[in-house]
PAMINU-256759 format. One record per residue (C-alpha): x, y, z. Coordinates in nm, 2 decimals. Layout:
N
PT       px       py       pz
PT        X        Y        Z
...
This chain:
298
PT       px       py       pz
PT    -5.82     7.52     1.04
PT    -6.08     7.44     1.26
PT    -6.18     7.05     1.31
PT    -6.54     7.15     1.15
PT    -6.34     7.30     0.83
PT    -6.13     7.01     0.84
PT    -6.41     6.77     0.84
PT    -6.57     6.93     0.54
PT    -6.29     6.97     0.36
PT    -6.17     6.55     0.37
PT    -6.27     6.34     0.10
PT    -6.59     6.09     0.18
PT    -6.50     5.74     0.25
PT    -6.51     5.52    -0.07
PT    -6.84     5.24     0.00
PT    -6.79     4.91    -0.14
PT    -7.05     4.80    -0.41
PT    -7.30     4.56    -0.29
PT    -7.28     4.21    -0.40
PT    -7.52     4.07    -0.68
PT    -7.80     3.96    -0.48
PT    -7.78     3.60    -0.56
PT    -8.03     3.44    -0.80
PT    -8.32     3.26    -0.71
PT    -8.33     2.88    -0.75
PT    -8.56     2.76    -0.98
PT    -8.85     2.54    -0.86
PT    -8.91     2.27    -1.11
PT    -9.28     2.22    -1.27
PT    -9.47     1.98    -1.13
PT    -9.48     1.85    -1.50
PT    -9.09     1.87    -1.57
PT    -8.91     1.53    -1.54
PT    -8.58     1.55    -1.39
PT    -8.28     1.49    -1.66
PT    -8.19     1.13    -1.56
PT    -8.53     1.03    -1.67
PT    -8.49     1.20    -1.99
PT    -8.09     1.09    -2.07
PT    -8.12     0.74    -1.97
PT    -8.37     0.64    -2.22
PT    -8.21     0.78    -2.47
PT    -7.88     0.63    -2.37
PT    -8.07     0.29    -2.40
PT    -8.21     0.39    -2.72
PT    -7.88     0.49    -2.86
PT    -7.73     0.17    -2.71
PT    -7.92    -0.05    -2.88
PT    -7.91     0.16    -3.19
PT    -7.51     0.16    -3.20
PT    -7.48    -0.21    -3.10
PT    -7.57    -0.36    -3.44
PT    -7.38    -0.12    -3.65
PT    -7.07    -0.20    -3.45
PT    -7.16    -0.56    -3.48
PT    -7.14    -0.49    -3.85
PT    -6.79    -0.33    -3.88
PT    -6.72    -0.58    -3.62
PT    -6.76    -0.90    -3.86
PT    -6.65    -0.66    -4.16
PT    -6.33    -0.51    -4.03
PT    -6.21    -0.84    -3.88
PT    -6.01    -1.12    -4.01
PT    -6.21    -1.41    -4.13
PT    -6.20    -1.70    -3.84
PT    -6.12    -1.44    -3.59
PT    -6.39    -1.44    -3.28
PT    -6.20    -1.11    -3.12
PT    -6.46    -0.85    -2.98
PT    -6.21    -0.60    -3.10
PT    -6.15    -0.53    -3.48
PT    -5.75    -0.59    -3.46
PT    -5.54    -0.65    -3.65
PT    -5.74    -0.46    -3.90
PT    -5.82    -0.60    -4.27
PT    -6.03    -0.47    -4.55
PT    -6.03    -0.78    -4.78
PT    -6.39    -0.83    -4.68
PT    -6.46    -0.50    -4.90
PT    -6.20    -0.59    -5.17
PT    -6.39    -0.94    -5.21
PT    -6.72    -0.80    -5.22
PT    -6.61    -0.50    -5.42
PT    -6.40    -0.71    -5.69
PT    -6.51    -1.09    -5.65
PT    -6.84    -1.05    -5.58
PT    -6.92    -0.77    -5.85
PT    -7.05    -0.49    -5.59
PT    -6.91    -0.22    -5.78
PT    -7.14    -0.32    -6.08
PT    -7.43    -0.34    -5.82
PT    -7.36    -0.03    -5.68
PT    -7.35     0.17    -6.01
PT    -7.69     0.02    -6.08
PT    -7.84     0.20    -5.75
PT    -7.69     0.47    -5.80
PT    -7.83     0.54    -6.18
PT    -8.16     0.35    -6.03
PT    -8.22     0.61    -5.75
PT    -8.11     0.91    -5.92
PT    -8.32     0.87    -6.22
PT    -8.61     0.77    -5.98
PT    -8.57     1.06    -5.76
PT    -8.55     1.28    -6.06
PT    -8.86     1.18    -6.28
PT    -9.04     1.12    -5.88
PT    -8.96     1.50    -5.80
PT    -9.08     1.62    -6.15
PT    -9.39     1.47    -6.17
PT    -9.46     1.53    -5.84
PT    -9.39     1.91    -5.88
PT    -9.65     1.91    -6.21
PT    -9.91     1.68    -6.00
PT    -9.85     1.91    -5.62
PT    -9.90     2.21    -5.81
PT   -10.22     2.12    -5.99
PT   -10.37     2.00    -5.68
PT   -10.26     2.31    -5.47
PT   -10.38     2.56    -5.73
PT   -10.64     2.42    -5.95
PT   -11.03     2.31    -5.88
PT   -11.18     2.06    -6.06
PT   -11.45     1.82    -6.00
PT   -11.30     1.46    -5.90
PT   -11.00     1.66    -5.68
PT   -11.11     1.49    -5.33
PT   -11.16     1.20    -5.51
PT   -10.85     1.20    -5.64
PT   -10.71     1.29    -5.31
PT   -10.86     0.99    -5.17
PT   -10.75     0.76    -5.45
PT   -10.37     0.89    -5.42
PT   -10.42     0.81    -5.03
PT   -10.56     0.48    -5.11
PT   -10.30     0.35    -5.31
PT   -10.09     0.37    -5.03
PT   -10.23     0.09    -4.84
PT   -10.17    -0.17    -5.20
PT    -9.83    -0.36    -5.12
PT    -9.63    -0.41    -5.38
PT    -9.64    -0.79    -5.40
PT    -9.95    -0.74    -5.60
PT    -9.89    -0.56    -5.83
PT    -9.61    -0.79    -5.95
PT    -9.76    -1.00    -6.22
PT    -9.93    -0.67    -6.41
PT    -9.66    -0.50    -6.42
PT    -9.44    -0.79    -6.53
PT    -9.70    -0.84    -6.78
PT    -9.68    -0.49    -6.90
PT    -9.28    -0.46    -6.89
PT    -9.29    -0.76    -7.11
PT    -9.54    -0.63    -7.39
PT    -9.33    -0.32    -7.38
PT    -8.97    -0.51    -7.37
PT    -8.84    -0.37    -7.10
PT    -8.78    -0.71    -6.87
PT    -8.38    -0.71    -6.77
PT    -8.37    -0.33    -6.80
PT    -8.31    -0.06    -6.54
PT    -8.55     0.12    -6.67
PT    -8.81    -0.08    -6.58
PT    -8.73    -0.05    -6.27
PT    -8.65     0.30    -6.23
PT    -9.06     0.34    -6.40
PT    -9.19     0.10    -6.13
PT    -9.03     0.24    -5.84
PT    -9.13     0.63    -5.98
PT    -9.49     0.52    -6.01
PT    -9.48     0.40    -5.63
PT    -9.31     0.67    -5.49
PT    -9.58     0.92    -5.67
PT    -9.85     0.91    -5.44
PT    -9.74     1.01    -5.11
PT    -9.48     1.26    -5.32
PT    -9.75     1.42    -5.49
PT    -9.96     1.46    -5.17
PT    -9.66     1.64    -5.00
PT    -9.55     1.90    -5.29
PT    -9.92     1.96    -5.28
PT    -9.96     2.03    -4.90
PT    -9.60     2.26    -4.93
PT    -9.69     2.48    -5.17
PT   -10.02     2.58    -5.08
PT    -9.80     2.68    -4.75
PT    -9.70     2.94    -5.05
PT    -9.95     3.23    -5.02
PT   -10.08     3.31    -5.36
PT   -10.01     3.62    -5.37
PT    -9.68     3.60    -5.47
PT    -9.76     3.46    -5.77
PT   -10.03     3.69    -5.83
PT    -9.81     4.01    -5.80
PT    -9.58     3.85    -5.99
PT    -9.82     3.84    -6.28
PT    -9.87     4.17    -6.28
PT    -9.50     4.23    -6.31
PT    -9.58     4.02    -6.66
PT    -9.50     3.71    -6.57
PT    -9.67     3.43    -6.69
PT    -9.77     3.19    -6.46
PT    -9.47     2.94    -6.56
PT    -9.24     3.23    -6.55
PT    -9.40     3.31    -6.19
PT    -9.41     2.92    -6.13
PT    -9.03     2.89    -6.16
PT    -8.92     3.28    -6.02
PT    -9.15     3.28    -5.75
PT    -9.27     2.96    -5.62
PT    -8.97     2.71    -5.72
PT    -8.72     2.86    -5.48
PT    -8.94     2.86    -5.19
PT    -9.01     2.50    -5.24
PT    -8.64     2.39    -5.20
PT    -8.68     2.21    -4.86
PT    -9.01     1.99    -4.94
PT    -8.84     1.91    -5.29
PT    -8.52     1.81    -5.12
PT    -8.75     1.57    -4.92
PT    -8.93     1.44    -5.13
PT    -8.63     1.36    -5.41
PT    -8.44     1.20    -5.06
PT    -8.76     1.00    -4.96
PT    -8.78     0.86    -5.37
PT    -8.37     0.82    -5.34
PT    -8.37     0.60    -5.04
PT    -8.70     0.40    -5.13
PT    -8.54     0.33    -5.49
PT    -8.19     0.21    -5.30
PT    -8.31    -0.01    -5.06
PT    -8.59    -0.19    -5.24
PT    -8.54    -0.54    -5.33
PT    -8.85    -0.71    -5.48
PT    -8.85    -0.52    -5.81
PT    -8.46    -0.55    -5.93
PT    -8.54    -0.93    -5.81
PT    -8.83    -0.95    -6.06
PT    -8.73    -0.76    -6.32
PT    -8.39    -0.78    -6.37
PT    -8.24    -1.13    -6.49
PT    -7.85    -1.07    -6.58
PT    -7.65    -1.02    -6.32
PT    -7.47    -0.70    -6.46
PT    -7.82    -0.57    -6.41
PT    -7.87    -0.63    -6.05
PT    -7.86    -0.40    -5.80
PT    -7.70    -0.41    -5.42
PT    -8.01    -0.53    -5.26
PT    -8.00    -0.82    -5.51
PT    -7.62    -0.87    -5.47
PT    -7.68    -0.89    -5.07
PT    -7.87    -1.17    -5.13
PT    -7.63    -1.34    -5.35
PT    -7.39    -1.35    -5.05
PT    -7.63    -1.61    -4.91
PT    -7.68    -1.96    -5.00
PT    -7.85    -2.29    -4.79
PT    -7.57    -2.39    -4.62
PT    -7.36    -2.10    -4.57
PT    -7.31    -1.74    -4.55
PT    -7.01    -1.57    -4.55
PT    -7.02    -1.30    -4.25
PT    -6.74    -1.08    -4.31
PT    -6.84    -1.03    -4.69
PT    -7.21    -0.95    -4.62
PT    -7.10    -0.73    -4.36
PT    -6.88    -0.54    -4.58
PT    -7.16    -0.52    -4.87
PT    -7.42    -0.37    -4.62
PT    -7.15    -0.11    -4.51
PT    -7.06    -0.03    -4.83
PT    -7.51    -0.04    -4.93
PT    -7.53     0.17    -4.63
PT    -7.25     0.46    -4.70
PT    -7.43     0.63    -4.96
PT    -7.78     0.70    -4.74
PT    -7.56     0.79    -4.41
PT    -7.42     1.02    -4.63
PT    -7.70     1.18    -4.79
PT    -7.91     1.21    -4.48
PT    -7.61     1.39    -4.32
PT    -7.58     1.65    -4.53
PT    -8.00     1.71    -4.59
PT    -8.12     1.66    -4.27
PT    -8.22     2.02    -4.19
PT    -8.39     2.03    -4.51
PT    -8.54     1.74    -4.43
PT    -8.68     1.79    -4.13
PT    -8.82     2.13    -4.23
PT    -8.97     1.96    -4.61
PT    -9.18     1.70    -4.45
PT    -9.29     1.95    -4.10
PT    -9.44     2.19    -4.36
PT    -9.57     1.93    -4.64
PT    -9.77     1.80    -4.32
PT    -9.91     2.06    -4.15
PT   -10.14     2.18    -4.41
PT   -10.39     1.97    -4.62
């Protein structure tokens, strides 16, 4: 075999693959902050945010007397006192039927009042509109002594449910406003095809509509649940017995002009502020989304 044959006849030589070229390095925007400036105010923000609640479980963790920074040895009779002693388990079955039934008539009404507003034209709408939006801006403080007045011609003084009707009527407004704004998000279409399926228009109302309106519903009944919770002035005015009261009142109660007890007020706010940690923490998404979309249309 010649050396020509022979050179014809060997295999090529195997190349290596070229490397990856390697990836340009981004240039930052003359607009984009670096990431220090963005993590370290929010590592402020979420210091001084965490700081008071650990203050709290500080005082209610630790036994009474005890000036340690650290919450050991560990004791819950700050809870048992509060929960037993003080009567906080009555207090906190009276929020809890308080904001339940408020957030349930709220989100009702609200639905009925969003969905007239969103569909219907008649001739004192923007007027309405602006009378919803001005009611807003009335603090409750005066409207103490009328609707006192009209609890007592009606009997309802040292009853839950006049508080559960005073704190529906104020969470109305801005509840109506939002339902309204959220389902005209709803193009109404849907309810017209579903018409002439032969569906009435409550039939199309609750096949159509109702599901879509889950997240602003979910917001709005959370808004009316929290507001109803934490408010104090109208359990204070309208509730005399204390098997009436409810856990804003009762926080008060641990109070008095000469002293205040630390560890059980700590362990009645922890125990006031379980239930809305908890609720936001499983509705946030639906949250979030609810009051984005009740907002961007008006």
């Amino acid at each position: 075999m010649s050396v020509k044959e022979a050179t014809k006849t060997a295999p090529a030589p195997v190349r290596a693959a070229p490397a990856p070229p390697r990836p340009a390095k981004r240039n930052r925007g003359w607009d984009e902050a670096p990431r220090w400036q963005i993590y370290l105010p929010l590592g402020i923000y979420l210091l001084f945010t965490l700081i008071p609640f650990y203050w709290i479980l500080l005082f209610a963790l630790r036994p009474a007397g005890s000036t340690s920074l650290v919450p050991w040895p560990m004791t819950f009779d700050h809870f048992e006192k509060v929960w037993t002693e003080r009567s906080f388990g009555t207090y906190f079955g009276n929020s809890v039927l308080v904001g339940v039934a408020t957030l349930v008539m709220t989100t009702l009404v609200a639905l009925a009042g969003g969905y007239a507003l969103a569909r219907f034209d008649f001739r004192i709408k923007r007027a309405f509109m602006l009378a919803l939006l001005c009611s807003q801006f009335v603090p409750g403080a005066l409207l103490l002594v009328p609707l006192f007045e009209i609890f007592a011609e009606l009997q309802m003084i040292n009853s839950l449910g006049s508080v559960i009707l005073a704190e529906t009527v104020f969470q109305l407004p801005l509840s109506m406003i939002l339902i309204s704004n959220f389902i005209k998000n709803v193009p109404y279409s849907l309810e017209e095809a579903a018409w002439v399926d032969g569906c009435n228009r409550m039939t199309a109302f609750r096949i159509v509509v109702l599901p879509l309106l889950r997240p602003g519903l979910i917001a709005v009944g959370s808004f009316a649940f929290v507001h109803s919770w934490n408010h104090f002035l109208f359990a204070l005015m309208f509730l005399n017995n204390q098997d009436k009261q409810t856990i804003p009142v009762g926080l008060n109660t641990l109070m008095s002009a000469d002293s205040v007890d630390l560890g059980a007020l700590a362990a009645g706010g922890i125990i006031a502020a379980v239930p809305v940690v908890v609720v936001f923490a499983f509705i946030q998404k639906w949250l979030i989304t609810g009051f984005s979309a009740g907002a961007v249309k008006g």
